[in-house]
C-alpha positions in Angstrom: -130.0 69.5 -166.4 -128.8 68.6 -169.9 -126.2 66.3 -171.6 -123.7 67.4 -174.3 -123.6 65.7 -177.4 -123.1 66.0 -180.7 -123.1 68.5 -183.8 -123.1 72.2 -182.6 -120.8 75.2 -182.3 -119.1 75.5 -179.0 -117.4 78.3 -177.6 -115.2 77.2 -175.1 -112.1 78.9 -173.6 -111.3 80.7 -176.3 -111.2 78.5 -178.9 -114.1 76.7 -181.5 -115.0 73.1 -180.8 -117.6 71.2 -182.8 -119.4 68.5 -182.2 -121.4 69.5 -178.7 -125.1 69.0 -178.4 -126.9 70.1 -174.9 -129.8 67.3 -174.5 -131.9 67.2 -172.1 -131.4 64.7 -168.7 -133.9 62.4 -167.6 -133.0 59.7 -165.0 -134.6 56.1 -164.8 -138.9 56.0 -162.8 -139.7 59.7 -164.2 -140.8 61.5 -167.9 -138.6 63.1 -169.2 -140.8 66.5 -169.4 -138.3 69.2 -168.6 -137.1 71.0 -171.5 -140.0 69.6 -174.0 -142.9 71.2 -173.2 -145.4 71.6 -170.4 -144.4 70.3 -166.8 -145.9 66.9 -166.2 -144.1 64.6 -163.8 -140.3 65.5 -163.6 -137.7 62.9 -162.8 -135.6 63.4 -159.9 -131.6 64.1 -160.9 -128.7 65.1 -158.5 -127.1 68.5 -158.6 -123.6 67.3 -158.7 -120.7 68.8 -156.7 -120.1 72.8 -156.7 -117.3 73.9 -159.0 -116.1 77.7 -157.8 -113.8 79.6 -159.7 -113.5 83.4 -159.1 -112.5 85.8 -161.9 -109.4 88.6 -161.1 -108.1 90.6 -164.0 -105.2 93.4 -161.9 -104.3 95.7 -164.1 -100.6 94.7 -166.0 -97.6 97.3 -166.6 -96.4 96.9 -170.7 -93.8 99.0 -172.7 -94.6 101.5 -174.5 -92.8 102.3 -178.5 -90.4 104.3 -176.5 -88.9 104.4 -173.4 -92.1 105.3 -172.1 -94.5 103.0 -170.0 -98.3 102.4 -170.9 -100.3 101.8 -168.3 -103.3 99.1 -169.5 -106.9 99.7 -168.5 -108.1 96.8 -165.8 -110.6 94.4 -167.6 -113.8 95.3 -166.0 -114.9 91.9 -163.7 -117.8 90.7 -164.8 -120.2 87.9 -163.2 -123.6 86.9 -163.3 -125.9 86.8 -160.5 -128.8 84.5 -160.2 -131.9 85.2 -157.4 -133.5 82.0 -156.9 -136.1 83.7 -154.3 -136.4 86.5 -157.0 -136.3 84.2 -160.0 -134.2 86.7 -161.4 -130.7 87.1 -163.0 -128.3 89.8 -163.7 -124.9 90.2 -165.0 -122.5 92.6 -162.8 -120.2 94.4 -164.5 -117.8 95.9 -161.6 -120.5 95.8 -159.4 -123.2 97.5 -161.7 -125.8 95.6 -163.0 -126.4 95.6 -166.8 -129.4 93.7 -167.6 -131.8 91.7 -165.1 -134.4 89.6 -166.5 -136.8 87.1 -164.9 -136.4 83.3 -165.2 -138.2 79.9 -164.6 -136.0 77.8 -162.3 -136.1 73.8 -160.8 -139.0 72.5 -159.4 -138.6 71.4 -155.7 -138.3 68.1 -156.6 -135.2 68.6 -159.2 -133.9 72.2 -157.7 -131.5 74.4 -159.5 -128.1 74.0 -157.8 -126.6 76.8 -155.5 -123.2 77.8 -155.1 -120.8 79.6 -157.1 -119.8 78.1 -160.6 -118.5 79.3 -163.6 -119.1 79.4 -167.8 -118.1 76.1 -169.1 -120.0 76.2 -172.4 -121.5 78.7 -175.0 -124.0 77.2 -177.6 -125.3 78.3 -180.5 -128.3 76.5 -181.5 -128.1 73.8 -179.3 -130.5 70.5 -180.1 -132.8 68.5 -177.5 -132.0 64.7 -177.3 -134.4 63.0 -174.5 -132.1 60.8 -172.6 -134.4 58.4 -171.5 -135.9 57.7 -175.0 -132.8 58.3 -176.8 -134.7 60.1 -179.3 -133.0 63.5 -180.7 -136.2 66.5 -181.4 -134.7 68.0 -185.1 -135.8 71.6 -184.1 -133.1 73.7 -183.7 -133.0 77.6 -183.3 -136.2 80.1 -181.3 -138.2 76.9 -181.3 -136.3 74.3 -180.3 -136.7 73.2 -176.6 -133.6 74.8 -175.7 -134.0 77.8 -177.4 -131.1 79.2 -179.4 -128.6 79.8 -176.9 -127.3 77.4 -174.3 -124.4 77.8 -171.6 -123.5 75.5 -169.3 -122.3 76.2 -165.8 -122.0 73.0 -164.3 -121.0 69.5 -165.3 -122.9 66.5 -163.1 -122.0 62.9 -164.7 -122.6 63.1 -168.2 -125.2 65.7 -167.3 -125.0 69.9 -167.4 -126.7 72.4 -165.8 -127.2 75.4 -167.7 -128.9 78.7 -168.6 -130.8 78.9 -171.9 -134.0 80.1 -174.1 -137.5 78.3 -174.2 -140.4 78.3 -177.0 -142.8 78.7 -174.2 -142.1 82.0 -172.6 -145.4 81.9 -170.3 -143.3 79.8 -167.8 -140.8 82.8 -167.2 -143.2 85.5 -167.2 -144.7 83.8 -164.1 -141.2 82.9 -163.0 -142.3 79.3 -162.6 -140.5 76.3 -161.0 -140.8 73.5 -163.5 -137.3 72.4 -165.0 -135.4 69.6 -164.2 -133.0 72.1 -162.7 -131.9 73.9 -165.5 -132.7 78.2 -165.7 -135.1 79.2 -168.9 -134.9 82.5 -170.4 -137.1 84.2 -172.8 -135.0 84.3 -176.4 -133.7 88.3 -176.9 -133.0 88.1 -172.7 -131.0 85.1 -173.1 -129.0 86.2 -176.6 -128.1 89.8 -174.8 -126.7 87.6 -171.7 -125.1 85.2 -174.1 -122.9 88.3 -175.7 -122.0 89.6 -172.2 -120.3 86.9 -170.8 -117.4 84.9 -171.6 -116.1 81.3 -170.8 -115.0 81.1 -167.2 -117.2 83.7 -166.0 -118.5 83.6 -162.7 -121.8 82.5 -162.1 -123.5 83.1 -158.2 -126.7 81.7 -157.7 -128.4 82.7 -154.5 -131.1 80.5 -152.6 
């Protein structure tokens, strides 16, 4: 679980916002060992409340040049579907999968949320701030602690949850459970995901 910041590009609902930095959560009697670097002991945080909000895109009826109508093609509905027994995720575009890639997930003790959420945040080089140091790490890009690409599905305090890259891949190739809740992908998995989805997409993640 992170908390935005300061100082990074933001794509959020449509428009560019600056000045968000994900950084990473750590509450008061644990390390804050989550996003930096091996899993030592991991502070216990709460998942927040589940925030669902379903995507429909009907097709719409608009005039043509003439006195002809133009019938538009529906926008394909897209959402993203995350295994937590399968430590895998997927994005579903009208029901077909395009891309699934495995991920490392919450430990027991801090557990990636279930529910259905959605795509608050899209962040481009995001930058780790340990919150109970205060200290901000100056990496940013493939090997900063976050990776290069960071979205956030669900708000908790001043805390998010999100999905994002990791400078230690070994944790997703053995689909580990060792975050502080949030879900790490490996960098070229997490960029293609990044593309495919927008603001506001659904995100379904399965016990």
């Amino acid at each position: 679980m992170i908390r935005l910041l300061q100082a990074c590009t933001v794509l959020a609902a449509g428009s560019l916002l600056a000045g968000v930095v994900p950084a990473m959560a750590a509450s008061p009697g644990g390390s804050a060992a989550d996003e930096a670097g091996a899993p030592q002991a991991l502070p216990a945080e709460g998942a927040g409340d589940t925030d669902t909000a379903l995507q429909t895109s009907p097709s719409t009826l608009t005039e043509g040049s003439g006195s002809e109508a133009v019938q538009e093609e529906p926008v394909p509905a897209v959402s993203i579907l995350l295994d937590l027994s399968d430590r895998q995720i997927a994005v579903l575009r009208d029901g077909v999968k395009q891309g699934s890639w495995p991920v490392a997930i919450g430990d027991p003790r801090t557990p990636t949320p279930t529910g259905t959420f959605r795509i608050e945040n899209k962040v481009v080089n995001p930058q780790y701030q340990s919150t109970s140091s205060g200290k901000v790490n100056p990496t940013i890009g493939p090997s900063s602690p976050l990776g290069d690409r960071w979205l956030g599905f669900l708000q908790s305090g001043p805390n998010q949850f999100g999905i994002h890259g990791t400078p230690w891949p070994h944790w997703v190739n053995t689909r580990a459970a060792v975050t502080n809740g949030c879900v790490r992908m490996k960098h070229d998995h997490v960029r293609r995901l990044f593309d495919l989805v927008d603001i506001g997409t659904p995100i379904v993640i399965q016990p």
